[in-house]
C-alpha positions as CSV (number, residue, x, y, z in Angstrom):
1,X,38.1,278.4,57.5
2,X,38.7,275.0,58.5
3,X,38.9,275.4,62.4
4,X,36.0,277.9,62.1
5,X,33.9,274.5,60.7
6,X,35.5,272.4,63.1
7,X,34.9,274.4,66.3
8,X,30.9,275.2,64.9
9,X,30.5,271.4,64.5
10,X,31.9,271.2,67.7
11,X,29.8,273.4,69.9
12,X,26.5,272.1,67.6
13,X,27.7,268.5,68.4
14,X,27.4,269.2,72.1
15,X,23.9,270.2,72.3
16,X,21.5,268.0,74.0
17,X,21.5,264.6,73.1
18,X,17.6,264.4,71.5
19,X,19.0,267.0,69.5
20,X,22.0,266.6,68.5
21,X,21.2,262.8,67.9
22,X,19.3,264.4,64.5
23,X,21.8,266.7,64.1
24,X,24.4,264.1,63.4
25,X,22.3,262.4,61.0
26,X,22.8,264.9,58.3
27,X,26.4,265.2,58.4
28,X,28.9,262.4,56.8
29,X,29.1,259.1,58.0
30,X,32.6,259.6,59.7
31,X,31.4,263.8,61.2
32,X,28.4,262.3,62.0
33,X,30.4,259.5,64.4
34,X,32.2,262.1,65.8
35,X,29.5,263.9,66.7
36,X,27.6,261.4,68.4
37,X,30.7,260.1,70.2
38,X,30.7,263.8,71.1
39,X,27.3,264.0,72.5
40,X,28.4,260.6,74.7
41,X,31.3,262.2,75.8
42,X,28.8,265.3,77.3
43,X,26.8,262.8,78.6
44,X,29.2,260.9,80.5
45,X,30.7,264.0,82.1
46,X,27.5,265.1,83.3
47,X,26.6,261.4,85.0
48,X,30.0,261.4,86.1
49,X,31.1,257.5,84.2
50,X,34.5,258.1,84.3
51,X,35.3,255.0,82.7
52,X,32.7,255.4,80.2
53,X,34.2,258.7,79.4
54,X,37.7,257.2,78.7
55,X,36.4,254.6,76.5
56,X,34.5,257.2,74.4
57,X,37.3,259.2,74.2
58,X,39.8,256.9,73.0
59,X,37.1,256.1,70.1
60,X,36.8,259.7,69.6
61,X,40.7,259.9,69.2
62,X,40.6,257.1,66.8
63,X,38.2,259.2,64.7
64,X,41.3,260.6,62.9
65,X,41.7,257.8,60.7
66,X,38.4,257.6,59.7
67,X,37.1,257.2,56.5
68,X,33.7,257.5,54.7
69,X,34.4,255.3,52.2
70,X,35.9,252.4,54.7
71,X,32.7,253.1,57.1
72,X,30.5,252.5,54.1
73,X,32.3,249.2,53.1
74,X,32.4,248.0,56.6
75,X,28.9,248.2,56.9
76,X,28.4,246.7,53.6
77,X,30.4,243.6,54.8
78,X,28.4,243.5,57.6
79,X,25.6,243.6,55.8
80,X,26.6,240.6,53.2
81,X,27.9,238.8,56.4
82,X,24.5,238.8,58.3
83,X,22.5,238.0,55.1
84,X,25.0,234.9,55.0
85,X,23.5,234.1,58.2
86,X,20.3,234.6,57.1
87,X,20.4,232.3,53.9
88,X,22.1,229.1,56.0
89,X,19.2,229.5,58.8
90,X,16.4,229.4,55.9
91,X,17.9,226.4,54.7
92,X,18.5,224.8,58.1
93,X,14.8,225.4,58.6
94,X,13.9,223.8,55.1
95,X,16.1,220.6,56.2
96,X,14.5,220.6,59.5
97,X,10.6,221.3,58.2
98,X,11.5,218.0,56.4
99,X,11.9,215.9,59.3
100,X,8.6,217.0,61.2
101,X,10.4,217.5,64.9
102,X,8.0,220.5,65.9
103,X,10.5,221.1,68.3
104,X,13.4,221.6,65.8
105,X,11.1,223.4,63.4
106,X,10.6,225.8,66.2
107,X,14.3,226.5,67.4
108,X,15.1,226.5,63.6
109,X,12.4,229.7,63.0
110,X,13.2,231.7,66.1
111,X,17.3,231.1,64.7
112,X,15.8,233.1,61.8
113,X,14.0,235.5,63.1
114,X,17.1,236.3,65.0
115,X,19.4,236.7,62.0
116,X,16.6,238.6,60.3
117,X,16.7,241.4,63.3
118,X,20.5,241.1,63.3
119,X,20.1,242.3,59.8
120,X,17.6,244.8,60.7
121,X,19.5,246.5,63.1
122,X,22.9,246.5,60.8
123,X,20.9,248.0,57.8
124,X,18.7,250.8,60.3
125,X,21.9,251.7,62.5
126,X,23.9,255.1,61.6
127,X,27.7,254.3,60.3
């Protein structure tokens, strides 16, 4: 039963990327980086990146030890780490607001803004 899940995931993990890209989605976190790394892999072969093809599939063989739970606190981490960042530039803004230096109040927001899409993209990426 098992390889007949594993070798349908497979061969429905291989379809076109646009596809497959949505597939992924709806599995687990650690099936659904499989099968992207998967869909790379195809991709790669087809372009012909050996090296890129490597490097995806010693990820891919790392897979074995992954672990829904560890992905989820990973990302979790990275999550507290980046709002962290976030907090200590809103306060290096407020200190630098209070001197008046446009200049410095201007680095200080686009610093912000940068740990704000940091954020973003941590919270909207798949595990």
């Amino acid at each position: 039963m098992r390889t007949a899940v594993a070798t349908a995931l497979a061969a429905w993990c291989v379809m076109p990327s646009a596809w497959s890209a949505n597939a992924c989605d709806s599995l687990g976190p650690c099936a659904a980086r499989t099968c992207r790394l998967d869909a790379q892999i195809a991709q790669a072969k087809d372009k012909g990146q050996a090296r890129e093809v490597a490097a995806l599939e010693r990820q891919r063989t790392d897979m074995v030890h992954c672990d829904d739970d560890g992905l989820k606190q990973k990302r979790k981490m990275a999550l507290d780490q980046a709002q962290a960042r976030i907090d200590a530039r809103e306060a290096e803004l407020r200190k630098v607001q209070a001197t008046g230096d446009a200049a410095k109040i201007s680095k200080a927001q686009r610093n912000l803004e940068n740990a704000r899409k940091a954020y973003a993209e941590i919270e909207h990426s798949p595990l």
